[in-house]
C-alpha positions in Angstrom: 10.6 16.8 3.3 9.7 18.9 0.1 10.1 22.4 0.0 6.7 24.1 -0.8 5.9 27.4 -2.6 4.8 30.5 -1.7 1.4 31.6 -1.5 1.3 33.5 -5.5 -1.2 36.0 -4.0 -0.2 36.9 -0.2 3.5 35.4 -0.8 3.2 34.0 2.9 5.6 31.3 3.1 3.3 29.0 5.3 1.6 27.1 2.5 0.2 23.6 3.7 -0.9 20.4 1.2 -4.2 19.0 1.4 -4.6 16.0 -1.0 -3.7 17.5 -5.1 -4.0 21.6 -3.4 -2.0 23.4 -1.8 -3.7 25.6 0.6 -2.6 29.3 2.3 -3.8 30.1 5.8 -2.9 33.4 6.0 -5.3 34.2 2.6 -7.6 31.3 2.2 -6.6 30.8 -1.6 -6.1 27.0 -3.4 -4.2 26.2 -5.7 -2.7 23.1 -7.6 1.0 23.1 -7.7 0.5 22.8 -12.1 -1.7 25.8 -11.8 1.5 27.5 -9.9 3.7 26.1 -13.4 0.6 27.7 -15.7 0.6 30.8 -14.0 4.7 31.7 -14.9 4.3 31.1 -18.2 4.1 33.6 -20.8 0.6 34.6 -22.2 0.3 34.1 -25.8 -1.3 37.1 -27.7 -3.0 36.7 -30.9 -4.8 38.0 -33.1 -8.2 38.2 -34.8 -7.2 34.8 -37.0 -5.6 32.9 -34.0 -2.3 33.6 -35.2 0.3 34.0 -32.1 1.6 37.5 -32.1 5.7 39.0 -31.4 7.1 42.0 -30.4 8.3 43.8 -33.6 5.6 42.0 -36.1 3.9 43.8 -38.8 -0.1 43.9 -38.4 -3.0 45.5 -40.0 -6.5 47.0 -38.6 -9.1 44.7 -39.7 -12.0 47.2 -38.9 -12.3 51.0 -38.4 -11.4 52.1 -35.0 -12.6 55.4 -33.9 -9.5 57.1 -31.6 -10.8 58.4 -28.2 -11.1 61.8 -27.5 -10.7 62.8 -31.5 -13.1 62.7 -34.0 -10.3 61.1 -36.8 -10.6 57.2 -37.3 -7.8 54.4 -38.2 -8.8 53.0 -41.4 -9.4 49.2 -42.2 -6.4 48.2 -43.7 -3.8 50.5 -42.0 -0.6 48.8 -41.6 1.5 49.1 -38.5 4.9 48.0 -38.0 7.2 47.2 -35.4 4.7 46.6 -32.2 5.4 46.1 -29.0 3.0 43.6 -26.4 2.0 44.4 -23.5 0.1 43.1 -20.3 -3.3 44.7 -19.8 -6.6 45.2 -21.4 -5.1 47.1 -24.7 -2.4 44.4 -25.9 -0.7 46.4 -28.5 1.8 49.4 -27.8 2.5 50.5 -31.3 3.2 54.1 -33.5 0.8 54.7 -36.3 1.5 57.5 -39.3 -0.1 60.1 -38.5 -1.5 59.6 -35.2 1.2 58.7 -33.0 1.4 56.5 -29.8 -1.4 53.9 -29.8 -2.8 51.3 -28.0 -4.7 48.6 -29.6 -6.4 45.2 -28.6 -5.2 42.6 -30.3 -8.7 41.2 -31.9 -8.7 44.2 -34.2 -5.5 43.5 -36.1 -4.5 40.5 -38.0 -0.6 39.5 -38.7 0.8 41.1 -42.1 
């Protein structure tokens, strides 16, 4: 007998197969084992172009972005280097001249 997984949103380790899913009865929640596979890969940022982004890239702002809570603006064109990618709704941990610390979504830049 196969060894099935866990449930990837309860974690309850009484998963049952029914047909292609696999089903949890502590949760309700279906899944396909591939999905399971899809789910601990790495996401793929990119950018604006397509192009697949990496920690330590260079990128440049492809639009003026106003900066929250100041009334100073990053210009189009404004280069940042060495960025780091993170999980969440702004992709981009980065340091701009400047302006310091920064978050920034990832369809705003494009790869230098």
């Amino acid at each position: 007998m196969s060894e099935l997984p866990n449930c990837p949103v309860c974690e309850s380790p009484y998963t049952y197969e029914d047909g292609a899913l696999l089903i949890c009865p502590e949760c309700a929640h279906e899944w396909s084992d591939s999905a399971t596979a899809e789910l601990e890969e790495e996401r793929i940022f990119r950018d604006a172009n397509g192009h697949p982004l990496q920690n330590g890239d260079t990128i440049t702002v492809i639009k003026d972005l106003k900066v929250k809570g100041s009334s100073s603006v990053i210009k189009i064109g404004t280069k940042v280097k060495n960025i780091r990618l993170v999980e969440g709704d702004h992709d981009i941990d980065c340091k701009i001249d400047g302006f310091g610390a920064m978050k920034l979504k990832s369809e705003f830049v494009k790869k230098a």
